[in-house]
Structure formats: structure tokens, C-alpha cells
TIBABA-331929 format. One record per residue (C-alpha): x negated, y, z negated; residue number from 1. Coordinates in nm, 4 decimals, m for minus. Layout:
% TIBABA-331929
(rec (X, Y, Z), NUM),
...
This chain:
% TIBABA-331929
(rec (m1.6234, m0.6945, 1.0917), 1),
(rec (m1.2882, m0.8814, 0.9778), 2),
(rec (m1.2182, m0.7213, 0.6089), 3),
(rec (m0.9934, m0.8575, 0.3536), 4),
(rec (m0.8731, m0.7099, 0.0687), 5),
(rec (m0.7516, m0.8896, m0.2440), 6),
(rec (m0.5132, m0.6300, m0.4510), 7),
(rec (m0.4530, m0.7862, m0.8309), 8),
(rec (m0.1505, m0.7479, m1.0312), 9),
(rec (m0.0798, m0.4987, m1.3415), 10),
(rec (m0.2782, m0.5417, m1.6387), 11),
(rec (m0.5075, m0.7779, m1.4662), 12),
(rec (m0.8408, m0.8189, m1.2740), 13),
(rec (m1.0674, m0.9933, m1.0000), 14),
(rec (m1.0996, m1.2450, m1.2676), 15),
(rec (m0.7483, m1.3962, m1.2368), 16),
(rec (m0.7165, m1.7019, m1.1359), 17),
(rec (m0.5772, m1.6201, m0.8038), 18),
(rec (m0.8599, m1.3293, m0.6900), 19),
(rec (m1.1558, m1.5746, m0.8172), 20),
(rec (m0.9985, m1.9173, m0.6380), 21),
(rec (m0.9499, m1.6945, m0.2978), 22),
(rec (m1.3271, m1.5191, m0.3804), 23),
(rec (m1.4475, m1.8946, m0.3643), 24),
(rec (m1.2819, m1.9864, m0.0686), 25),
(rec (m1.3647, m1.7012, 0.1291), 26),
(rec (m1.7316, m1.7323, 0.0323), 27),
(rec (m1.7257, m2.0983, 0.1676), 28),
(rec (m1.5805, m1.9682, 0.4587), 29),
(rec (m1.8158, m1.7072, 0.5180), 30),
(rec (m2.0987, m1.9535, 0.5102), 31),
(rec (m1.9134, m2.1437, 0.7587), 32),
(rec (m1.9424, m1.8491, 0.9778), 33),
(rec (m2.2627, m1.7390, 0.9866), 34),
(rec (m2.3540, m2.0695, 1.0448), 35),
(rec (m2.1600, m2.0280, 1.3770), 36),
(rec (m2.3394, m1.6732, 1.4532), 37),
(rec (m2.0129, m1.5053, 1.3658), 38),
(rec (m2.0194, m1.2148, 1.1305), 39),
(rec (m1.9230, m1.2806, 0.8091), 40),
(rec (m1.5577, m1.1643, 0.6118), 41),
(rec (m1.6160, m0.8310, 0.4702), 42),
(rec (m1.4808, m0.9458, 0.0805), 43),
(rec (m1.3173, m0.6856, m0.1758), 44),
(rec (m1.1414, m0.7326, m0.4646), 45),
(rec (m1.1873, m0.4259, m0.6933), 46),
(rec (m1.0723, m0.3460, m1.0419), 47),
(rec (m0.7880, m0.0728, m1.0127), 48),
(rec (m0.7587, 0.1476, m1.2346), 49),
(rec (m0.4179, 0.2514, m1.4035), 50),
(rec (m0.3161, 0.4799, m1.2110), 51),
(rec (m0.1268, 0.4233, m0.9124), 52),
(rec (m0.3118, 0.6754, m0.7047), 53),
(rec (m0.6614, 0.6845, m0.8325), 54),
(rec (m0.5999, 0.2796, m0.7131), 55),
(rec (m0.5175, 0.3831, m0.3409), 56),
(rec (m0.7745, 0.6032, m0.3461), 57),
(rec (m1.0379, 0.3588, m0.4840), 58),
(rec (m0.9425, 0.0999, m0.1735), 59),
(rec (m0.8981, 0.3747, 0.0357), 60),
(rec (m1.2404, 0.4679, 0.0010), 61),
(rec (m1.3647, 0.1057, 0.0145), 62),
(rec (m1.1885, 0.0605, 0.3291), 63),
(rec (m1.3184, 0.3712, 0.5265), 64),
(rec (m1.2063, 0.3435, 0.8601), 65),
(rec (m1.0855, m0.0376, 0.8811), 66),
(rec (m0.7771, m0.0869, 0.9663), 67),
(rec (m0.5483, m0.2457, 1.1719), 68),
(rec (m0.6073, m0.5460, 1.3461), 69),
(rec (m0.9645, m0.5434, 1.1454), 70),
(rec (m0.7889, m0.5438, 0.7832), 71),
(rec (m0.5856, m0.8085, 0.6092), 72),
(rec (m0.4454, m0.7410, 0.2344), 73),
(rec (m0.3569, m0.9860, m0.0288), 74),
(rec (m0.1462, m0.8543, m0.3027), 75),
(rec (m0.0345, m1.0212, m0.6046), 76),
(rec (0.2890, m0.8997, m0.8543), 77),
(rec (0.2107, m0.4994, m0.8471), 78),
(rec (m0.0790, m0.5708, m0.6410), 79),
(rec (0.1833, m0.6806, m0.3429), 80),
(rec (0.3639, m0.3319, m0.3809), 81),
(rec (0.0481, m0.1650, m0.3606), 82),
(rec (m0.0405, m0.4282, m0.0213), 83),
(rec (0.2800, m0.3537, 0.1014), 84),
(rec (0.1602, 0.0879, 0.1102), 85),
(rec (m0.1271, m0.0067, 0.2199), 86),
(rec (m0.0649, m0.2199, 0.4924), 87),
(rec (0.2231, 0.0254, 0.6576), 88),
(rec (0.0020, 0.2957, 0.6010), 89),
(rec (m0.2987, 0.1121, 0.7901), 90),
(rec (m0.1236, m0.1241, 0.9975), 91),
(rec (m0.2989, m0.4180, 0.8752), 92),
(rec (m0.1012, m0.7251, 0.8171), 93),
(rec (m0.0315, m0.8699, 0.4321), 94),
(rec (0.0045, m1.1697, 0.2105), 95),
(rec (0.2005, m1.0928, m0.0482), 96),
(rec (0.2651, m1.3209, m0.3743), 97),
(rec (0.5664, m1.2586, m0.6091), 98),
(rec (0.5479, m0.8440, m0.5206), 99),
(rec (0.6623, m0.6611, m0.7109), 100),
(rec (0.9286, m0.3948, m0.5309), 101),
(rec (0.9892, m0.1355, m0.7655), 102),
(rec (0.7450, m0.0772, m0.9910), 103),
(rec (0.8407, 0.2821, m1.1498), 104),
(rec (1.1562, 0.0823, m1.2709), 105),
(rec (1.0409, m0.2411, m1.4234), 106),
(rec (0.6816, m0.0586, m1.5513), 107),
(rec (0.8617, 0.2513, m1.7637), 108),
(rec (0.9339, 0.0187, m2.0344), 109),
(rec (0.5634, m0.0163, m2.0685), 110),
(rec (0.4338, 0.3567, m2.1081), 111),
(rec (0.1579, 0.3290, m2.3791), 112),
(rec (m0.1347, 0.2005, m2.4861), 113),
(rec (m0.2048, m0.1467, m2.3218), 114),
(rec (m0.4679, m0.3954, m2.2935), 115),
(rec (m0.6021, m0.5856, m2.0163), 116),
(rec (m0.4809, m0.9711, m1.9690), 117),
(rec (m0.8442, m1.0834, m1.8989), 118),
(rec (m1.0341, m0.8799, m2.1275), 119),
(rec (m0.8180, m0.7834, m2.4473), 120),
(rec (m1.0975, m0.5167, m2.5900), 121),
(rec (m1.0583, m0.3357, m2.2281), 122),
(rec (m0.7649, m0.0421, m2.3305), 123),
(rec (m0.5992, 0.1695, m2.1048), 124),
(rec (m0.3113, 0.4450, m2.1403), 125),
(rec (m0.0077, 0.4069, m1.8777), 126),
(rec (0.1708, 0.7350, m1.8303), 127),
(rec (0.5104, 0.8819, m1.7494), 128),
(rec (0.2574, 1.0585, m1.4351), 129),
(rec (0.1547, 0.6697, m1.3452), 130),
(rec (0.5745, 0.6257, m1.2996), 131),
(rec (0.5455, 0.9001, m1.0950), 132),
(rec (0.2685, 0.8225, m0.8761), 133),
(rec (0.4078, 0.5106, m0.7972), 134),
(rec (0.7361, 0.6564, m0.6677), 135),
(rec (0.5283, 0.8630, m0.4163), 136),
(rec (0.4279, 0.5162, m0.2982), 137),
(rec (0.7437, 0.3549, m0.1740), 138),
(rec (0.7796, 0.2465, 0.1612), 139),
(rec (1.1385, 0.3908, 0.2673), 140),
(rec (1.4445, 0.2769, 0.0787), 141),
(rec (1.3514, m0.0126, m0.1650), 142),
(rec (1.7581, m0.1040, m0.1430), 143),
(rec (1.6749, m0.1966, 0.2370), 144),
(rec (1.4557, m0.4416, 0.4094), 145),
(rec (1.0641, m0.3157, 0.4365), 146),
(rec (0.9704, m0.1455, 0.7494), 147),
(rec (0.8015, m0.3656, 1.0358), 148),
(rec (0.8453, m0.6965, 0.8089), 149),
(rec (0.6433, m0.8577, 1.1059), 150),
(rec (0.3015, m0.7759, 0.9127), 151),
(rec (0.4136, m0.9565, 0.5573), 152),
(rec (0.4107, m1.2786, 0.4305), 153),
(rec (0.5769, m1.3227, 0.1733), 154),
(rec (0.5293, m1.6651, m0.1115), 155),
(rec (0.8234, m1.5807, m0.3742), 156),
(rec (0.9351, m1.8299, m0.6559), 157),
(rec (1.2638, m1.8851, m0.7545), 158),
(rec (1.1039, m1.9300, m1.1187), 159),
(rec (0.9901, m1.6099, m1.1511), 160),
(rec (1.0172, m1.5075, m1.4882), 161),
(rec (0.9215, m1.1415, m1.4684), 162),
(rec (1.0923, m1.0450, m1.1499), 163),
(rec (1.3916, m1.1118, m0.9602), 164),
(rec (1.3100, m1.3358, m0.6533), 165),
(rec (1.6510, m1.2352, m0.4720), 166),
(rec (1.5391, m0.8918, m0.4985), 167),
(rec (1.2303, m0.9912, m0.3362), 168),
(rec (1.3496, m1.1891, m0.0774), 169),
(rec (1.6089, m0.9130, 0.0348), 170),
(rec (1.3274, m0.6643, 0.0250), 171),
(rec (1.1398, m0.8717, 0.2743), 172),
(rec (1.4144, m0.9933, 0.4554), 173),
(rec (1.2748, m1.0402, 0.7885), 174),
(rec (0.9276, m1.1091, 0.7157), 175),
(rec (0.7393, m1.4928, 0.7333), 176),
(rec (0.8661, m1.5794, 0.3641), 177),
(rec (0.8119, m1.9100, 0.1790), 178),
(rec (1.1143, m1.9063, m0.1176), 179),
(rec (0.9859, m2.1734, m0.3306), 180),
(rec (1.2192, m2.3597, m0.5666), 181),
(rec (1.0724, m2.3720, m0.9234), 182),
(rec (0.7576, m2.2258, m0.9714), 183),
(rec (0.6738, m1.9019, m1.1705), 184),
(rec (0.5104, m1.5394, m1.1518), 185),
(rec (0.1369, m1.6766, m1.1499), 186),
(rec (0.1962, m1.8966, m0.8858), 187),
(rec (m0.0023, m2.1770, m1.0764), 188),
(rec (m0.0407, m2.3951, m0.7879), 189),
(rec (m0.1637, m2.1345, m0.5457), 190),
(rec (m0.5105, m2.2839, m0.5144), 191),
(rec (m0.3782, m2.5960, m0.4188), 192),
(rec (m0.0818, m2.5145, m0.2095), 193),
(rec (m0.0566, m2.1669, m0.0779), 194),
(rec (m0.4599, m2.0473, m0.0249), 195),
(rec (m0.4771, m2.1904, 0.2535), 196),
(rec (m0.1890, m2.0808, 0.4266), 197),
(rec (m0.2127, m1.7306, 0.2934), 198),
(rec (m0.5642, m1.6941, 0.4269), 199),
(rec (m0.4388, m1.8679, 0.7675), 200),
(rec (m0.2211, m1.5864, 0.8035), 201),
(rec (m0.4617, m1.3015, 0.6802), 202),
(rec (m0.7736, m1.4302, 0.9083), 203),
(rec (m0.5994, m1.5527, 1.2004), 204),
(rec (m0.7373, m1.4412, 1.4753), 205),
(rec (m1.0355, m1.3397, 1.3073), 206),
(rec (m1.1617, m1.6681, 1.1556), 207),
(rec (m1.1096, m2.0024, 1.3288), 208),
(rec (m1.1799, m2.2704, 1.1231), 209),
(rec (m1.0587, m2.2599, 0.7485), 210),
């Protein structure tokens, strides 16, 4: 069974705007499918938790044994860092929007007591050992392209206004990459221009009509 995983961003949850508008799609999709007698998309988008490796864990265990050719990853800001582990570690193939690329730098600024974006009573503690755990998650030198960029695509805006998109796009150098002028870090268009190229690229071969 095709499986794809949706990997959210820091601070926020299958209730972004992104995970729920790819959610819908997929579920159309899927009905599509079965009405074909294929099997159905195999749909997870779980809340991570905080830390770093609790979160690999957590999808680990989701995953089981899928992997490569059977597994396709969408990650979003931290979500794509975390896509980008998982997907070298699996060999599965990965969408990635705005990824983050390192993570231990830009997040130590935010060691402490946060709350989540979608749910502001939800509190969580990010630790000094959270830095930590995602430095034992790089995938080779983050100074030099990624490692088999064959397997990402990449959707980066030049309006990102929480991180740099030269740093991305020289991080991915290599891979499919759309470098969009304008735009920002949600990607607030991505329901109506980039869903349906980003699941094109996850599904492909394994669905053939979206």
C-alpha cells in the first residue's frame, strides 16, 4: 500500500492549513481509487512532539516497515528537515516546502516555554537536549548540497521571512526545486498552486489520476 507522510513544521500541527488542504485532497483521491479497485493511500499526519527524537521515533513507528519506493514524505519548515532524515534514512522520495536546514541554529534562540500556533492553551518546554537531538539528525555537511538530491523536491520562496531561501536552495542544489519569487514561509497559495504538483511528485507512480 502507497503511504504518505505529511511532517508539520515547529510549533504547529495537522491542523495547519497546509496538512488539512493536502488531508482533503488525498481523501478525494483515495475515493477515486477505490472506485478503480486500487488500494487506497495509506494517510499520516501525526502531531510530533517536541522533541526531535521522540518525533522520529513516533513516524518511525507509524511507518513500520514502509519504505522506499512504497513511502513518500511531505515536510513543511522543520517538518522538511525532519523529511529530509527520513527520507535518506528510508529511501523514500520527499516534497519539501520552505525546509528548514539547520534547525539546532535558528531554534536555540527559542529554548523555553512555548505554545502551540494552533492551539495557544497546548504548552510545551523546548530544551538545550531538543538542540541536541536535532544535531544527531543532520544529513552530512549542511554547508554542502544534500546527499542523493534526486529524491527531493524542493518549493522555496524568495519571501521567506523566517529563513534564508539562498541557504535553501544551495542546500538542495541539485534536487527538482521550484524558487518562487515573492511569496512567504506559509506558502499561502499552496492549495491553489503547489498541491497538486507536490502530490504529483510524491504519488507518481503510485497514483494515476490526481
Amino acid at each position: 500500500m502507497p503511504t504518505l507522510l505529511y511532517l508539520h513544521g515547529f510549533r504547529s500541527s495537522p491542523q495547519s492549513a497546509k496538512a488539512r488542504a493536502t488531508a482533503q485532497r488525498v481523501q478525494r483521491i483515495n475515493a477515486q481509487r477505490v472506485a478503480q479497485g486500487e488500494p487506497p493511500i495509506r494517510w499520516l499526519c501525526p502531531q510530533l512532539p517536541p522533541s526531535p527524537r521522540d518525533a522520529m521515533t513516533l513516524c518511525r513507528n507509524l511507518l513500520g516497515d514502509t519504505c522506499g519506493e512504497n513511502l513518500s514524505l511531505i515536510g513543511s519548515s522543520l517538518g522538511g528537515f525532519y523529511a529530509t532524515w527520513l527520507a535518506h534514512t528510508l529511501q523514500a522520495r520527499a516534497a519539501l516546502l520552505n525546509p528548514a536546514v539547520d534547525p539546532a541554529r535558528d531554534l536555540r534562540g527559542q529554548i523555553g516555554s512555548l505554545t502551540a500556533w494552533h492551539d495557544p492553551t497546548l504548552q510545551f518546554n523546548f530544551t538545550a537536549a531538543h538542540v541536541d537531538e536535532l544535531r544527531a539528525l543532520e544529513v552530512g555537511d549542511l554547508r554542502a548540497p544534500v546527499a542523493e538530491p534526486q529524491r527531493y523536491y524542493v518549493i522555496i520562496a524568495q519571501g521567506d521571512e523566517v529563513l534564508d531561501w539562498r541557504e535553501m536552495a544551495a542546500r538542495y542544489r541539485g534536487a527538482k526545486c521550484d524558487i518562487l519569487p515573492g511569496g512567504d514561509h506559509a506558502l499561502s497559495d499552496y492549495a491553489e498552486r503547489h498541491l497538486d504538483p507536490v502530490l504529483r511528485w510524491c504519488l507518481n507512480p503510485a497514483s494515476t489520476e490526481l
